[in-house]
C-alpha positions in Angstrom: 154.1 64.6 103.2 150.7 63.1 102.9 148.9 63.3 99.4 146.3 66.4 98.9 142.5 65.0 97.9 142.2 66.6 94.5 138.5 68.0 93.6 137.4 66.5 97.1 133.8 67.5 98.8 134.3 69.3 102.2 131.5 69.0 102.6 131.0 65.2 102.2 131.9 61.8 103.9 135.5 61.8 105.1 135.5 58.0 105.8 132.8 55.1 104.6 132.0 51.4 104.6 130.1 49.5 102.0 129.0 46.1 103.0 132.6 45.2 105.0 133.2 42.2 106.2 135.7 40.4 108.1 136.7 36.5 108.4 138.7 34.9 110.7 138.5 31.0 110.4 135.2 31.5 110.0 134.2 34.0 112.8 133.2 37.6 111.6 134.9 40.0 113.4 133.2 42.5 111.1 129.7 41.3 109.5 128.4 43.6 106.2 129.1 46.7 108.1 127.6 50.0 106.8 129.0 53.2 108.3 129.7 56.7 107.2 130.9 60.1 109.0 130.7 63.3 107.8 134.2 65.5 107.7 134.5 67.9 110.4 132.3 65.5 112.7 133.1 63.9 116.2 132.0 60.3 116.4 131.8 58.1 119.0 132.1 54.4 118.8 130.6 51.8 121.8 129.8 48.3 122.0 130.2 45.3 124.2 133.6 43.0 124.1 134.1 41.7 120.6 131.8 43.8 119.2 134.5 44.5 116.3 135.6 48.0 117.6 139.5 47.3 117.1 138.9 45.3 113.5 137.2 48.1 112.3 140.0 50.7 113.1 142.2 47.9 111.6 140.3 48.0 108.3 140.2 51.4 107.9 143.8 52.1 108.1 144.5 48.9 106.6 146.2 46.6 109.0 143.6 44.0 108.0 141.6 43.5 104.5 138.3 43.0 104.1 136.9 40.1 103.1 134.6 41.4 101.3 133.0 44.9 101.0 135.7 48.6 100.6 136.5 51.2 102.7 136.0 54.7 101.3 138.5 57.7 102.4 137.3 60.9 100.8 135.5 58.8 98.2 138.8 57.3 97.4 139.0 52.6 97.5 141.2 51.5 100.2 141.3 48.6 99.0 145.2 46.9 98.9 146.6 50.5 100.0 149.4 49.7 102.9 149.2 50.5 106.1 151.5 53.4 104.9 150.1 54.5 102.3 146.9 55.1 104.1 148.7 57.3 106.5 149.8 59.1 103.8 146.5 59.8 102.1 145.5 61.6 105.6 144.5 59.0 108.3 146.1 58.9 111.9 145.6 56.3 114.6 146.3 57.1 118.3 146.3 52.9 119.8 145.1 52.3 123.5 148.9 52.6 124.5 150.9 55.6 124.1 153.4 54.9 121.7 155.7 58.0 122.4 159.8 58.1 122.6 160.3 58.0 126.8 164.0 59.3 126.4 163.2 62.0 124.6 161.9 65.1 125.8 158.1 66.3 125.1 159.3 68.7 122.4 161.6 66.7 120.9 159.0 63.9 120.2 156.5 66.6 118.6 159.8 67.5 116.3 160.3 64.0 115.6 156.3 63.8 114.8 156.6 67.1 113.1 159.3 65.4 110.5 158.3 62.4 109.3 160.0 63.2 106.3 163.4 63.3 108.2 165.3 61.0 110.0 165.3 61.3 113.7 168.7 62.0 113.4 168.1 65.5 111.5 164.9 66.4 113.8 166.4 66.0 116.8 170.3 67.8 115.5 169.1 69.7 113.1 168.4 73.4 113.0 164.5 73.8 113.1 162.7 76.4 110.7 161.1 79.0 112.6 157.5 78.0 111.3 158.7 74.0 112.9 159.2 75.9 116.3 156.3 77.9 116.0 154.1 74.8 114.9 155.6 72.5 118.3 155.0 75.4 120.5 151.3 75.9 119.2 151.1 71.8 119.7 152.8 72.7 123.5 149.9 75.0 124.0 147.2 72.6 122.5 147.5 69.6 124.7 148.6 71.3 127.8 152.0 70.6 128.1 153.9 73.7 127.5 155.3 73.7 131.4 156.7 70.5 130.6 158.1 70.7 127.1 162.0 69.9 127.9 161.1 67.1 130.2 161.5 63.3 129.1 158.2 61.8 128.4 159.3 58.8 130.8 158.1 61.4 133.6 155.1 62.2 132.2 151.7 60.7 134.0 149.8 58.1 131.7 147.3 60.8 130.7 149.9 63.4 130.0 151.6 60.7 127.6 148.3 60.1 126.2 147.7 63.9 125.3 151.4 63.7 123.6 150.9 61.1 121.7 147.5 62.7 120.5 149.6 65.6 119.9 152.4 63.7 117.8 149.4 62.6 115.9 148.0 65.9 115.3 151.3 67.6 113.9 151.1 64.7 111.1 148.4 66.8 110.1 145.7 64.0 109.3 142.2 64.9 108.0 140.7 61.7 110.0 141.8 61.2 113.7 141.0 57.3 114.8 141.8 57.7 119.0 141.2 53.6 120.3 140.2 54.0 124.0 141.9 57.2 124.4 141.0 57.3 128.6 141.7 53.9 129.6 143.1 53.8 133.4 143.2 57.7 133.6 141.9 60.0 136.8 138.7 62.0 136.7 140.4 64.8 136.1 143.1 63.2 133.2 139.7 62.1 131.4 137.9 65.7 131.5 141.4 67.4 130.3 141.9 64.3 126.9 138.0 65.3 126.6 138.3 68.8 126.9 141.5 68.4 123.7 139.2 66.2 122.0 136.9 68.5 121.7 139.0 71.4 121.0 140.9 69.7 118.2 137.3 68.3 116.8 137.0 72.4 115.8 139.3 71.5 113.0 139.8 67.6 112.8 137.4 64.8 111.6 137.4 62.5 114.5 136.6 59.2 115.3 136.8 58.0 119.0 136.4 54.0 120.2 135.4 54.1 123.9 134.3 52.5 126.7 133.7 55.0 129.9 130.3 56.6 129.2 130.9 59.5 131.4 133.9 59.9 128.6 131.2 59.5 125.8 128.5 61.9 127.4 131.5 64.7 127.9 132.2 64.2 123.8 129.6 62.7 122.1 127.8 64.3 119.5 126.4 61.2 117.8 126.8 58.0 118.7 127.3 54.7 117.1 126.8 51.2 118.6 129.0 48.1 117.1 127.3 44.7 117.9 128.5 41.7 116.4 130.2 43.4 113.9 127.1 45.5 112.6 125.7 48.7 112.9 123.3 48.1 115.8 122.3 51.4 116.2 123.2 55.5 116.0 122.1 58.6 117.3 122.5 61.0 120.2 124.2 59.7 123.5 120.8 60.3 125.2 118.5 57.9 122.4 121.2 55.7 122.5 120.8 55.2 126.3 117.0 54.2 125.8 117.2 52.5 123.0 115.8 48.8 123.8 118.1 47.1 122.0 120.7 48.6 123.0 120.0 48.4 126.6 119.4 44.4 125.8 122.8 44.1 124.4 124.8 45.5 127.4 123.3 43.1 129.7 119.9 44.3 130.4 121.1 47.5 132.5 120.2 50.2 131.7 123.5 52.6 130.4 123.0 55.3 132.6 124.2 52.8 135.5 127.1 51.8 133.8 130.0 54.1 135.0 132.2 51.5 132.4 131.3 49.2 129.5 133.5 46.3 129.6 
């Protein structure tokens, strides 16, 4: 089970930077980046190829350390934390690819997700406690997927996976959801449904979304920041962030609103 924030402000920053930077052979990936959500807020992360978008999901949940500057979880120092031990503390990352068990069936990989503190072994054999089956079934409901709960994931359609494994994530119970490029290669229609969770589970989640298709971002977005360089270029609303200048400048001199994706 993840560790409780003792004393913590609800009402305050769920996840900071102070000054973060990050070297490789030189090259910043991330250069003195300042950033801060509040909890219960939806952000949305943009920015051009190499831009730093993946490094900064790295840093947070502690796949890579900073060079120099700390990352701040519910006021609490990263800093040398494991990957693990940040997961603990309350932070869950969905990747670009699902990561789900295709043998398994859709429940049985929300029971897995559901006992972490088990061994797959006893979550998939064991006898579940009523308030485990009530708390997959509620997931089931959540992301759409109740109709399909005893089928393998294997048959599932890439968006379909892509809800399940945001629903694996959710039953871990994080305070901070980090979803990397959660629509990639989906239909219209698979994008409007991950949007439509996202925003559902945003009613009780701090989330932070990395994306590229702007129709995605306008469907979500509440505020908006843009990565450039490994900086804060800029934030605010998805509509200032469209006529921002600089902004505009950075994604080749066209303006967003003709961009259907960012590459």
């Amino acid at each position: 089970m993840r560790e409780e924030g003792i004393g913590y402000d609800m009402s305050g920053k769920i996840i900071e930077t102070e000054n973060v930077t990050v070297s490789f052979d030189g090259f910043k990936a991330i250069n003195n980046l300042n950033f801060s959500m509040d909890v219960g807020e939806l952000r949305v992360v943009i920015g051009p190829n190499g831009a730093g978008k993946t490094t900064f999901l790295d840093v947070i949940t502690g796949k890579v350390q900073p060079t120099q500057g700390r990352v701040l979880f519910k006021g609490r120092n990263l800093r040398r934390l494991s990957e693990h031990q940040i997961a603990l503390l309350g932070i869950g990352r969905k990747f670009q690819t699902p990561r789900v068990y295709l043998n398994l069936t859709v429940r049985e990989n929300l029971q897995i997700a559901c006992n972490r503190q088990k061994n797959v072994f006893s979550a998939l054999f064991g006898r579940p406690s009523s308030a485990e089956r009530n708390t997959v079934k509620g997931l089931l409901e959540t992301i759409g997927l109740t109709i399909k709960a005893d089928l393998a994931a294997a048959l599932l359609s890439h968006g379909e996976k892509q809800r399940l494994e945001i629903g694996m994530l959710v039953a871990q119970s994080p305070d901070l959801l980090l979803v990397d490029e959660p629509v990639a290669g989906l239909t219209d229609e698979e994008t409007e449904n991950i949007g439509n969770l996202l925003l559902a589970l945003a009613e009780s989640h701090s989330i932070l979304v990395i994306e590229h298709d702007m129709e995605f971002v306008r469907q979500i977005a509440r505020k908006v920041t843009v990565l450039h360089e490994g900086s804060v270029l800029y934030e605010g609303s998805i509509e200032e962030v469209q006529n921002e200048p600089r902004v505009i400048e950075v994604y080749l001199g066209e303006p967003l609103e003709n961009q259907q994706k960012i590459a």
